[in-house]
C-alpha positions, 0 to 999 in steps of 0.5 A, a space after each residue: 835287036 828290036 829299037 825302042 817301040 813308039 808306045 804311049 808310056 814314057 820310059 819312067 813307067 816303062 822301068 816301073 812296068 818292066 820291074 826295074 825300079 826298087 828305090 828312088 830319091 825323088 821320084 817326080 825330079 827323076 821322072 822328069 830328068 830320064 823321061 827327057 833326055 837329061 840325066 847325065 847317069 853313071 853306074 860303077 862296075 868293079 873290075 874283080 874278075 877279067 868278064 863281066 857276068 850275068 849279075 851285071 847284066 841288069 845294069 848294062 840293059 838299063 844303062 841302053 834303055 836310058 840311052 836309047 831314050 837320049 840319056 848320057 850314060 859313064 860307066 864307071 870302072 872301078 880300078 880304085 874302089 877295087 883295091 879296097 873291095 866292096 863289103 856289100 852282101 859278104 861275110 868274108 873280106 874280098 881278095 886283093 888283087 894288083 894293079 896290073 890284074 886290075 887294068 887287066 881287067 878294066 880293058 876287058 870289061 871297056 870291050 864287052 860293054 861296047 856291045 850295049 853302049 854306044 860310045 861314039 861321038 861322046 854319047 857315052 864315056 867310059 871312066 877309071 876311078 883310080 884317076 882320081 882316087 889313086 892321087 888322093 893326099 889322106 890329110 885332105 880326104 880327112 879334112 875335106 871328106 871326113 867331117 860330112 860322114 857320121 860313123 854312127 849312121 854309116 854302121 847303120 848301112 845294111 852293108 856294113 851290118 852283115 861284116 860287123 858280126 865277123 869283123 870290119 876292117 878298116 880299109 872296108 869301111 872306107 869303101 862308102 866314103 870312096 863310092 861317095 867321092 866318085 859321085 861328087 868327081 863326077 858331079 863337078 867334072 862331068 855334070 854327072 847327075 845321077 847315080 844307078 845301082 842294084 838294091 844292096 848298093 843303096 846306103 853308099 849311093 845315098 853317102 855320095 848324093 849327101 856328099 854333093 849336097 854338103 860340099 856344092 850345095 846342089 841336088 844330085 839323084 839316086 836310083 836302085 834297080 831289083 836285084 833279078 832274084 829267082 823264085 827262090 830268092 836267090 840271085 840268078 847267073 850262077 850255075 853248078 860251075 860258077 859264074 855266067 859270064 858274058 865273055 865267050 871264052 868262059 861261058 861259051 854262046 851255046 852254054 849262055 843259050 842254055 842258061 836262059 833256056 833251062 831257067 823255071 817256069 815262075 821266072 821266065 817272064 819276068 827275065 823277058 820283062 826285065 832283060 830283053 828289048 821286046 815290047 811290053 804288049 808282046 810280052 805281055 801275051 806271053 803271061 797267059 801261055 802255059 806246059 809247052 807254050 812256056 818252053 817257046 817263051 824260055 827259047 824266045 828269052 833265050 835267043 835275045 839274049 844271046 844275040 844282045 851279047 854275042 850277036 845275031 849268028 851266035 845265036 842262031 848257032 845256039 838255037 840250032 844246037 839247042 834244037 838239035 838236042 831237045 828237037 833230036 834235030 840233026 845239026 850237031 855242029 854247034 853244040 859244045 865239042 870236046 876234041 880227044 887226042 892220043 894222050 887221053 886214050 890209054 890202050 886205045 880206050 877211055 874211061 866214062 870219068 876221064 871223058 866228063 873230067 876232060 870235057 868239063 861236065 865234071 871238075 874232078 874224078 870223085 864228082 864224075 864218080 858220084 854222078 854215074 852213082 846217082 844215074 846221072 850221066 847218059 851216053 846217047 840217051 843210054 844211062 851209063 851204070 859203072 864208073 869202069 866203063 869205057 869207050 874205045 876211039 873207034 867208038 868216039 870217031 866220026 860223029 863222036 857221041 853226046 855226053 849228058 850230065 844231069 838234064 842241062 849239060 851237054 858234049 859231044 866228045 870225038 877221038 880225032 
């Protein structure tokens, strides 16, 4: 991955630039405090799945470029705050979940996100917010915390606004309160001086910089980055199967691969500005390039992510596969394989909607039914036309064949 370039802007700029910054709280004191290497920063991460995803993605890329900058990151997990759920952007109220799922969890999340920060020689820490959270006394919380919350101003927050019209519950509403007492633990135990988090966390980033002004009487900063939206305005890192995620496990390198490189035309460049490490002025370039020059920009988006999360031979290997498809290349080994063995074969043959269920192209029969319906599944480029047809193992050994669902999911189903 390319360092930080010697470029004439100061990071600051460079954020504002990228498209990052959405809203700040004193804008010149945070220039000056990123800019030098001052911030002692944290973002908080809620351990409610056992892999972080796309949607934490921003986050982490921002938290490397400040520290690439010489700014000292926490990343805060969230094994408290979890046991009450986060009512930001949901009409519905989040599951809960045990403790032992929790810091499950937790350790899952430590591992992936050593892959963006460096968390040697206490140039990043890493910290649980049920350590302190978990230990409060109610009474004190009441008598300490209590009275610097107005309960007008918080039913004012957008975030509680959208759970209002279906019903808050109580345990949710404290979510502000607890947010805002990770920031003032980690203002007095670690010089913590600044709060980073997506847009819709604004109104609970705001609660913990009041927080700290109220009880300490010092200044502490908050800033939101945009949400990466696609041209549609929706959130990106979701696909027909759920979640991209950044463990392998769930979201294989050659899927996350073809993710970034199957995302529009409209939204490439401003992923490359906002995701990647690459310069400005390279990107830049880029803006004028259209037809196929955008599909290399997609490649190019593509590969540097996928080396950012999974490393330099994951993706090549992605690259390779991506080629082989797209290129009708003839390196077939990376592509996502799915191994038949006898069970799936009932005299010796199987059917086009056991193949799509057992390779994960489709979740259910009835949705493999619909697709061949709609003309939507190809083996070896050839449409497959009735729900009936089947392959037998001789047909599927050796190299097997490709399984195509839709214009972006691909596998190469094999009899062994």
């Amino acid at each position: 991955m390319k360092k930080r370039e010697e470029i004439s802007m100061t990071l600051y700029e460079e954020l504002v630039a990228r498209g990052l910054i959405a809203q700040v709280t004193d804008e010149e004191e945070i220039k000056e405090m990123i800019n030098n290497g001052k911030a002692v920063f944290y973002i908080g991460f809620d351990p409610t799945a056992d892999s972080l995803h796309v949607g934490h993605f921003m986050a982490l890329c921002l938290m490397k470029r400040l520290q690439m900058a010489g700014n000292k990151p926490i990343a805060l997990i969230g094994g408290g705050t979890a046991m009450i759920g986060d009512p930001s952007g949901r009409s519905d109220m989040r599951q809960m979940m045990t403790t032992e799922t929790i810091a499950h969890n937790c350790e899952c999340f430590k591992q992936q996100m050593s892959r963006f920060i460096d968390f040697s020689e206490d140039k990043a820490i890493m910290v649980n917010n049920a350590d302190w959270l978990m230990d409060l006394n109610y009474i004190e919380v009441l008598r300490e915390v209590g009275p610097h919350f107005s309960v007008n101003r918080m039913l004012t927050a957008e975030c509680y606004k959208q759970r209002m019209e279906k019903g808050l519950s109580f345990l949710e509403f404290n979510y502000m309160i607890m947010q805002s007492y990770d920031f003032l633990a980690l203002f007095k135990k670690y010089g913590c001086n600044m709060q980073f988090g997506g847009d819709d966390q604004w109104s609970n980033m705001l609660g913990g910089t009041e927080l700290i002004r109220r009880k300490l009487g010092k200044d502490a900063y908050a800033m939101t980055i945009n949400l990466l939206l696609n041209s549609e305005g929706k959130k990106m890192g979701k696909t027909q199967s759920g979640a991209v995620w950044l463990d392998p496990k769930k979201t294989t390198p050659f899927e996350f691969f073809q993710y970034w490189r199957n995302v529009g035309d409209q939204d490439v460049i401003k992923c490359l500005k906002m995701l990647t490490f690459l310069p400005l002025e390279q990107i830049q370039t880029m803006e004028a390039w259209e037809g196929s020059q955008l599909n290399q920009a997609k490649e190019i988006l593509a590969y540097e992510l996928t080396q950012l999360v999974h490393g330099t031979e994951e993706a090549n290997k992605a690259l390779e596969a991506s080629k082989a498809l797209f290129a009708g290349g003839s390196n077939l080994e990376n592509m996502p394989t799915t191994e038949l063995t006898e069970e799936n074969f009932k005299d010796g043959t199987i059917d086009i909607i056991s193949m799509l269920v057992v390779s994960g192209l489709v979740k259910t029969r009835s949705e493999g039914r619909r697709a061949v319906e709609q003309g939507g599944v190809t083996v070896e480029g050839e449409k497959v036309t009735d729900f009936n047809q089947v392959f037998t193992k001789e047909e599927l050994s050796g190299e097997g064949k490709i399984v195509k669902r839709g214009k972006k999911n691909f596998n190469r189903i094999i009899a062994k």
